[in-house]
C-alpha positions in Angstrom: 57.8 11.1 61.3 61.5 10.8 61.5 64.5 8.2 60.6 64.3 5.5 63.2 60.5 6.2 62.8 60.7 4.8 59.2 62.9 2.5 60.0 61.1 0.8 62.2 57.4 1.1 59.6 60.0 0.0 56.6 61.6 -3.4 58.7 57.7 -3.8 59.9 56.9 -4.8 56.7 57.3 -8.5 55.4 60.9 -9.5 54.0 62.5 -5.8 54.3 66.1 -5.6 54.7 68.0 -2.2 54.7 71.5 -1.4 54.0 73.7 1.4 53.6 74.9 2.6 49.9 77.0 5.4 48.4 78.7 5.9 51.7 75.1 7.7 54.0 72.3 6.5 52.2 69.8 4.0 54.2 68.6 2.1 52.1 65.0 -0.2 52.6 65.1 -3.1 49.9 62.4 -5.6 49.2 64.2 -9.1 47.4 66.9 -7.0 47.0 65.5 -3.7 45.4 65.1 -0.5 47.2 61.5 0.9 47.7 62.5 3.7 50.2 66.1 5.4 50.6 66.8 8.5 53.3 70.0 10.5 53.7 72.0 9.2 57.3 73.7 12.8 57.4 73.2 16.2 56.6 69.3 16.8 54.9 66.3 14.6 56.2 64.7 14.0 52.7 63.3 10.6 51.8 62.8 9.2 48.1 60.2 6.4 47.4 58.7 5.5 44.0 54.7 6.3 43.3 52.1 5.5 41.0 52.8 7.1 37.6 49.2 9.5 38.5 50.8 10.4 41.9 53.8 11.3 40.5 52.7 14.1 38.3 51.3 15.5 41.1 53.6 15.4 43.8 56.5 16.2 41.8 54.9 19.9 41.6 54.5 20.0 45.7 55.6 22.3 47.8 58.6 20.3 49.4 58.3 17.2 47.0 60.9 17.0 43.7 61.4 14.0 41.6 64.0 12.2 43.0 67.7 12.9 41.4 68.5 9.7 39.5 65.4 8.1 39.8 62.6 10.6 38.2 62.5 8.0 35.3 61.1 5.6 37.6 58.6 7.7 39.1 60.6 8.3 42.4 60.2 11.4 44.3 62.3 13.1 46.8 59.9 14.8 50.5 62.9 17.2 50.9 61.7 17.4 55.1 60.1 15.5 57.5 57.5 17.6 58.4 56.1 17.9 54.2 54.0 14.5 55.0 51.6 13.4 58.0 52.4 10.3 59.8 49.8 8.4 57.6 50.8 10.2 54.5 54.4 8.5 55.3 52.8 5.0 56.0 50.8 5.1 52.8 53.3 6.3 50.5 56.2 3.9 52.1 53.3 1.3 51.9 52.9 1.9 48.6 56.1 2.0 47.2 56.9 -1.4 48.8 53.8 -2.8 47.0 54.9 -1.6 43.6 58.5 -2.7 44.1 56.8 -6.3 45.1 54.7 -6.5 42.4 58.0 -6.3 40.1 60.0 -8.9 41.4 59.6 -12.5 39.6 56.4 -14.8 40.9 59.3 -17.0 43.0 60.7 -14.2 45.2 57.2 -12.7 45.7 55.8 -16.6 47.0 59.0 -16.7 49.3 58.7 -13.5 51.1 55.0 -14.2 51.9 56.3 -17.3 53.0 58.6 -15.8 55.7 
């Protein structure tokens, strides 16, 4: 996997929008909260939120930390592209969209299956 490789899986995926914040971070947002957020410049790691069981796990990978700022949330941080298979990336970025989703009020969630 690699950035315009996620970007195109993340804006494949029903409702997403992405912008940029703090200056080089692309951010992928689902009813205007991020679910996945890489680095434009400099390191090619990738934060995404996971299951609270997931997250004790991965967060003592090899390659995997929780995510600066967002541990609390159950975000981790793949510090390189190569820590994750293809599918791994899908099902993770999958994932993390679907919890994100499941968050937002009953309204939001009816409209983006609508679109």
């Amino acid at each position: 996997m690699h950035i315009e490789k996620l970007r195109a899986y993340c804006l494949s995926l029903q409702g997403v929008t992405e912008d940029v914040k703090w200056g080089n971070d692309l951010c992928f947002l689902i009813g205007g909260k991020m679910f996945c957020v890489t680095n434009l410049e400099g390191d090619s790691s990738v934060s995404f939120k996971v299951s609270d069981a997931e997250y004790d796990e991965l967060s003592v990978s090899a390659g995997i930390i929780p995510a600066p700022y967002m541990a609390r949330n159950k975000w981790v941080q793949v510090q390189s592209w190569d820590r994750l298979t293809e599918q791994e990336w899908e099902t993770y970025v999958k994932q993390s969209y679907e919890l994100i989703k499941s968050k937002l009020t009953k309204k939001l969630q009816k409209e983006i299956e609508a679109l």
